[in-house]
C-alpha positions, -999 to +999 in steps of 0.1 A: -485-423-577-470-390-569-432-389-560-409-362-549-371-364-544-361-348-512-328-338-503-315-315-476-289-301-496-296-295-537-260-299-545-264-333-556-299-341-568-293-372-581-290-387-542-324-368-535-347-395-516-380-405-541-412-398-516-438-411-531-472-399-519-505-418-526-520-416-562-558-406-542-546-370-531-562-342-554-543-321-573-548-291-549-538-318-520-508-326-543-499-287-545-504-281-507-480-311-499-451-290-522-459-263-502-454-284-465-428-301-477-402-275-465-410-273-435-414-304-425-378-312-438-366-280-420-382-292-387-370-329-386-406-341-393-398-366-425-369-393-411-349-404-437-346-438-415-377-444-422-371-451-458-343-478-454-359-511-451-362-531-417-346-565-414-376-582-403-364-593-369-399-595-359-403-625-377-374-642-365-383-635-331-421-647-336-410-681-353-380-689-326-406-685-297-434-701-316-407-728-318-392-727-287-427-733-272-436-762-291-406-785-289-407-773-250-440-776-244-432-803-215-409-787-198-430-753-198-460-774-184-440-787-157-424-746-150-452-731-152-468-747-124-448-721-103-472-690-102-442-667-113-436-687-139-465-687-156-471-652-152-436-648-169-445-669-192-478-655-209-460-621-206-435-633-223-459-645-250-481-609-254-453-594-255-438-613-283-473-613-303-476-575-298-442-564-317-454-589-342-488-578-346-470-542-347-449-551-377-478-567-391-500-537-391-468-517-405-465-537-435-507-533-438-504-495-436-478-493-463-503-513-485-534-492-472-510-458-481-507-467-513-540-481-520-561-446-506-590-443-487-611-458-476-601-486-491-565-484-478-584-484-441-602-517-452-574-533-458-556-523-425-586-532-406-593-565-422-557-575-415-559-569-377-598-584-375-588-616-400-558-624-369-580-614-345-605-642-354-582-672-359-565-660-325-598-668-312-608-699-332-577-714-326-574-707-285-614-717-282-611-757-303-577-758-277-570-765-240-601-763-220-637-755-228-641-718-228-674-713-235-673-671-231-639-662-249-659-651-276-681-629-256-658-616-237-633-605-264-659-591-287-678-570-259-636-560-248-634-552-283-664-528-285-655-514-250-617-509-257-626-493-296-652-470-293-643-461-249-607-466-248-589-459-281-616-435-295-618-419-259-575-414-259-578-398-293-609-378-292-590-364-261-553-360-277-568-344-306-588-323-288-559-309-267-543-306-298-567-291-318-598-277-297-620-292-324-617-319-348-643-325-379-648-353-402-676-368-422-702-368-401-723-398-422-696-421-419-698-424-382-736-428-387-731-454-413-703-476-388-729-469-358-762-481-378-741-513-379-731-518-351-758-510-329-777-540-341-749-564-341-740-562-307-776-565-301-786-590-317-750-612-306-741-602-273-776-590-255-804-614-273-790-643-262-801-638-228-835-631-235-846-664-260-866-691-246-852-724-271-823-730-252-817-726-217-792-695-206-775-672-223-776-692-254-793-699-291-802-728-305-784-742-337-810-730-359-807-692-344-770-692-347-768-700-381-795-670-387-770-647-364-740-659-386-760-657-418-774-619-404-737-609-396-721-619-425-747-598-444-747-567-425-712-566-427-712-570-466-740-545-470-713-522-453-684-531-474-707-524-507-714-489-493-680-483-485-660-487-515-690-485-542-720-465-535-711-442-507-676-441-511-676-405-499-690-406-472-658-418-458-632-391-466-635-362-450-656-332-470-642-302-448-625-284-481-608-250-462-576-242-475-563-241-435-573-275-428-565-289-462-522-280-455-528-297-423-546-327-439-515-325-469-489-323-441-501-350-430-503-371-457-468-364-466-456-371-429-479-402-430-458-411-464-427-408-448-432-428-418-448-455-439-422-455-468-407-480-481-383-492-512-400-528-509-428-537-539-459-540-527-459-576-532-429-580-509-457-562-485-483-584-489-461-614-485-452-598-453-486-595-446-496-632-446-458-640-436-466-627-400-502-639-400-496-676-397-468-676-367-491-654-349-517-675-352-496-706-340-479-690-312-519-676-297-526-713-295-499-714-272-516-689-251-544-715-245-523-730-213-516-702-197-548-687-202-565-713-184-535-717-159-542-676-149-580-686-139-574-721-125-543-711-103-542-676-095-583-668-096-582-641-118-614-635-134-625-656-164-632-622-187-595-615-184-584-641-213-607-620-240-595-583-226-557-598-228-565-613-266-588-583-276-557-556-268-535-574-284-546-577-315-563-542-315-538-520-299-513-517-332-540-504-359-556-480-327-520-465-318-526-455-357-556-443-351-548-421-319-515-408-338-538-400-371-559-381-349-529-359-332-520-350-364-561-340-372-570-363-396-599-377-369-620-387-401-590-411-407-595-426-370-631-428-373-628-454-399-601-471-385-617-473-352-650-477-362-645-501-388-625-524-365-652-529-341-677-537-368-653-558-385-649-575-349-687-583-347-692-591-379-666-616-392-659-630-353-698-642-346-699-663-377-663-679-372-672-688-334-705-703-341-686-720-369-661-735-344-689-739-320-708-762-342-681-781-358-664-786-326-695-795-305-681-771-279-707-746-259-709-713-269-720-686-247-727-652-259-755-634-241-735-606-213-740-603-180-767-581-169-738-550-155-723-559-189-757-551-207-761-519-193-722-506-199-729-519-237-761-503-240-747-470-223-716-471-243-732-473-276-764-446-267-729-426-257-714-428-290-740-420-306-744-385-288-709-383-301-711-386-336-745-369-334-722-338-334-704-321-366-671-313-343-654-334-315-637-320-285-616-329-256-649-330-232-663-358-256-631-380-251-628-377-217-662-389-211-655-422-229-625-428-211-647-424-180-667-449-191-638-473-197-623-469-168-658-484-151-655-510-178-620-521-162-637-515-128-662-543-134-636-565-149-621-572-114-647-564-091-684-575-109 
């Protein structure tokens, strides 16, 4: 671990503030973030609040309402048979999962900065994907049967990743930047996976003849769980063994490389922290299990927002899929403002493979111990936009440099994602 003591005045050194950048940098990166370090002081970019610890109020606040709605569950059944009410209510419930799941992911990236790529990014990512699977488990074995949660929140998972956040931040960088690189094997290696998953989960499923719709038999579900759970660990070996390189950036330019070690020290600051990192890991699973508890309060009202108001049944996996995605992405779209875009390609990337992968085997899981349907197969205007999206990204990362025009297009084709979502 590298640490500098930064102070605005050298008069006392002794109350300089230790900055402790991650033990991975290089030592030309190292010398390069000396050299940035001055200006980022001068120009207000390191916040010295940002090294005082939080109080956690998060957690307070996640545990009271977890609390609140278990020992009131009667009296919210009976209130939230008022329309308002229950609108009120599961915004009240998002909105109190989202700053939890935000000071979850901070307490991951702390751990992920001081762990290095990619491996840091794993971590972040299998944080946000291991919530966003219980969430689901635990909302699906509750309430009514809702046979298409699953489907619906992994294919709004693929469409909000690679569309929506990938789209903002291919866009915001290119602005930014003109043109971002990164390492252009890593997006092949997070597409080669994908492609087939979402294939083989979301689209086959339509198409087999042992069961009737868009289902698979017991025997084929245990095969797609089996398939999933091994594509995903083939990744995981290439990753952080094998191929580790392919998944730091390889542009070496002494230009890009102050603006990669600025942003590694910025990234430090923002993300440091007195705290050990076990105090961060507690943290970590500390915020995991309320969260969990208080998304099987969202069963209710999920079903209440169909049953009551009409809205459309897809609706419950696009509210559960930007919920737990949106923390790790708004780290993804800020890494990419700051050009490191190789940074937001794994986050990105690796959160909708880690999505497909470690979801389909849980929800067959609870399908089969449950005895509750499953359906996964899309509809056929869903086929095509998952089909389109992925041939899409694809063209992208076909490319050594990203622009703007690239980012806009996939926010085109979220925006007919959304479209279809309320008007199929």
């Amino acid at each position: 671990m590298i640490v500098l003591r930064i102070s605005r005045t050298c008069d006392r050194p002794e109350d300089a503030i230790p900055l402790q950048l991650p033990s991975w940098l290089s030592t030309r990166d190292a010398f390069l973030s000396f050299k940035v370090l001055r200006k980022l002081i001068t120009t207000e970019k390191i916040k010295t609040s940002h090294l005082t610890s939080a109080h956690e109020w998060q957690l307070y606040l996640t545990f009271g309402t977890f609390l609140a709605a278990f020992f009131g569950s009667g009296w919210i059944v009976r209130a939230t048979e008022l329309p308002a009410i229950l609108i009120l209510w599961l915004a009240m419930l998002c909105g109190v999962i989202l700053i939890a799941a935000i000071a979850m992911v901070h307490h991951a990236e702390v751990l992920a900065l001081r762990l290095g790529e990619p491996g840091g990014t794993l971590l972040l990512t299998m944080a946000v994907t291991g919530l966003e699977v219980a969430m689901i488990g635990f909302v699906m074995s509750t309430g009514y049967e809702k046979p298409t949660l699953a489907r619906d929140t992994m294919y709004a998972a693929v469409m909000l990743v690679i569309n929506g956040f990938m789209g903002l931040a291919l866009l915001l960088g290119g602005l930014r930047h003109r043109e971002q690189t990164y390492n252009l094997q890593s997006a092949n290696a997070f597409l080669i996976m994908i492609v087939p998953l979402t294939i083989l989960g979301l689209v086959l499923p339509n198409f087999t003849r042992s069961t009737e719709g868009p289902t698979l038999s017991t025997f084929q579900m245990i095969f797609l769980s089996i398939m999933s759970v091994g594509i995903y660990s083939v990744f995981l070996f290439v990753q952080n063994g094998r191929h580790r390189g392919f998944f730091v950036s390889e542009d070496d330019s002494t230009e890009s490389g102050e603006t990669e070690a600025e942003a590694v020290v910025e990234d430090a600051s923002e993300h440091q922290s007195p705290r050990s990192t076990f105090y961060h890991a507690a943290m970590l699973v500390g915020y995991g299990l309320p969260l969990v508890l208080l998304a099987k309060q969202m069963s209710k009202p999920l079903d209440g927002l169909v049953e009551k108001l009409g809205a459309p049944v897809a609706l419950g996996g696009f509210i559960m899929a930007i919920l737990v995605l949106m923390p790790e992405s708004i780290a993804a779209i800020r890494a990419a403002v700051n050009n490191r875009l190789q940074r937001s390609v794994n986050i990105l990337l690796g959160s909708a493979l880690a999505s497909l992968g470690l979801t389909i085997p849980l929800v067959i899981a609870v399908s089969l111990f449950t005895g509750r349907s499953l359906v996964l197969g899309l509809e056929s205007a869903d086929m095509i936009m998952l089909v389109l999206t992925l041939f899409t990204a694809t063209l992208t990362f076909m490319l050594p440099r990203t622009n703007m025009l690239l980012g806009c297009v996939h926010l085109l084709l979220f925006a007919a994602f959304c479209m279809l979502l309320f008007d199929y």
